[in-house]
C-alpha positions in Angstrom: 3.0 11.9 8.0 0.5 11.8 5.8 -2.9 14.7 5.9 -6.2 12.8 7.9 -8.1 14.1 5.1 -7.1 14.7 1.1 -9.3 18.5 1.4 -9.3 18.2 -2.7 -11.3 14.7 -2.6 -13.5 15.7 -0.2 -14.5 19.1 -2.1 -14.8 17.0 -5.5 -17.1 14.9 -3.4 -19.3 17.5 -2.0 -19.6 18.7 -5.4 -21.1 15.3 -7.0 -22.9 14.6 -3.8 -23.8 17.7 -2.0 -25.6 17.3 0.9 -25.9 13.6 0.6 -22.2 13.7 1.6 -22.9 14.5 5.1 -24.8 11.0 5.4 -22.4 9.3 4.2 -19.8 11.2 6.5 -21.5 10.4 9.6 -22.3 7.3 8.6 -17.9 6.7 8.6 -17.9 8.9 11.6 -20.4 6.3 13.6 -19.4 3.4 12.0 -15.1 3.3 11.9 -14.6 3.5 16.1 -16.5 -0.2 16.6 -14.2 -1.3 13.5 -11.3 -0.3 14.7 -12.2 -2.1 18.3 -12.8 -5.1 15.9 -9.2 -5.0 14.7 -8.1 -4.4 17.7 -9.6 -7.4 18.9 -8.4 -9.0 15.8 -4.8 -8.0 16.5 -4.7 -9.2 20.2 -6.2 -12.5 19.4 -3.6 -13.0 16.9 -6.4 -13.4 14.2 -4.5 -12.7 11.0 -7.3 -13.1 8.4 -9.7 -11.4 10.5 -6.9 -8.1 10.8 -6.6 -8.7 6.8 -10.4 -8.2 6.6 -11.3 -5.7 8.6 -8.2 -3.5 7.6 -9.2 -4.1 4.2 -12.8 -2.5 4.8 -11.7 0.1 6.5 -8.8 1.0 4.0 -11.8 0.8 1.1 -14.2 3.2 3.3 -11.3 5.6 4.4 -10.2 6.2 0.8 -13.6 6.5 -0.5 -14.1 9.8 1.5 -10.8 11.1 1.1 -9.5 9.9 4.9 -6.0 8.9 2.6 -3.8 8.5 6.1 -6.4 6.3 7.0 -6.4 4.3 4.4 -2.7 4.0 3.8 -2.1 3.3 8.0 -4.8 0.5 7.4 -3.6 -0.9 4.3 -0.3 -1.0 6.1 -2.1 -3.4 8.7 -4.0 -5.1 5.5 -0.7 -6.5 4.1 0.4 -7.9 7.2 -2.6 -9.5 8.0 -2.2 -11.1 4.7 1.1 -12.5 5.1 -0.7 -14.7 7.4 0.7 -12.2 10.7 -0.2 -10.0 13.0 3.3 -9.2 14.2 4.1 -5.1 13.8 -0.1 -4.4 13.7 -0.5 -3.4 17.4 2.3 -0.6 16.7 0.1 0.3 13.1 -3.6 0.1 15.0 -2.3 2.9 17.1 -1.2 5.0 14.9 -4.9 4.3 13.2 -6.5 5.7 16.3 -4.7 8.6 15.9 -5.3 9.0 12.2 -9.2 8.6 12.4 -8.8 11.1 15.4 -7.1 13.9 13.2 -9.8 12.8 10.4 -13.3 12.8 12.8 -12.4 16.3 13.7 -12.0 17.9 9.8 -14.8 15.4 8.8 -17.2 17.2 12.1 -16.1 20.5 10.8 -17.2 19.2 7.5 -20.6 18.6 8.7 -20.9 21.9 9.9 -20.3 23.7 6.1 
């Protein structure tokens, strides 16, 4: 199983950002649980493009702050939204809710430095 968050990327982050980083952490903090209710959504309405499109953003956002379970769980739910399925996702989104569970704990203790 992959780490929730790559500690290295995030501290070569905080260093080019400082304390503009913690925006831009809450902001994925607030932002990913209506997404992944959106793919969720996606994924029991059998909505492939709309699971390729929403795992796509959140794959982008997760590995832009270092959440690199995220991002690999999601683009795991990306490619099978783009095979035009949605077949094997339900099993994947939960493992998502998991991952960004693991990764909105170190990112709140991140918040806190």
């Amino acid at each position: 199983m992959e780490e929730a968050i790559n500690s290295e990327a995030l501290d070569e982050l905080r260093s080019l950002m400082g304390e503009s980083l913690n925006e831009v952490l809450q902001t994925f903090i607030d932002y990913v649980p209506g997404q992944i209710n959106e793919l969720s959504t996606a994924v029991f309405n059998n909505d492939a493009d709309g699971v390729f499109n929403l795992a796509h953003k959140m794959k982008s956002s997760s590995s832009s702050i270092g959440a690199l379970g995220l991002a690999h769980t999601a683009e795991q739910i990306e490619l099978i939204g783009r095979a035009g399925s949605t077949e094997g996702a339900a099993e994947l989104l939960e493992q998502l809710k998991g991952m960004y569970s693991d990764a909105e704990v170190l990112l709140r203790k991140e918040l806190k430095k």
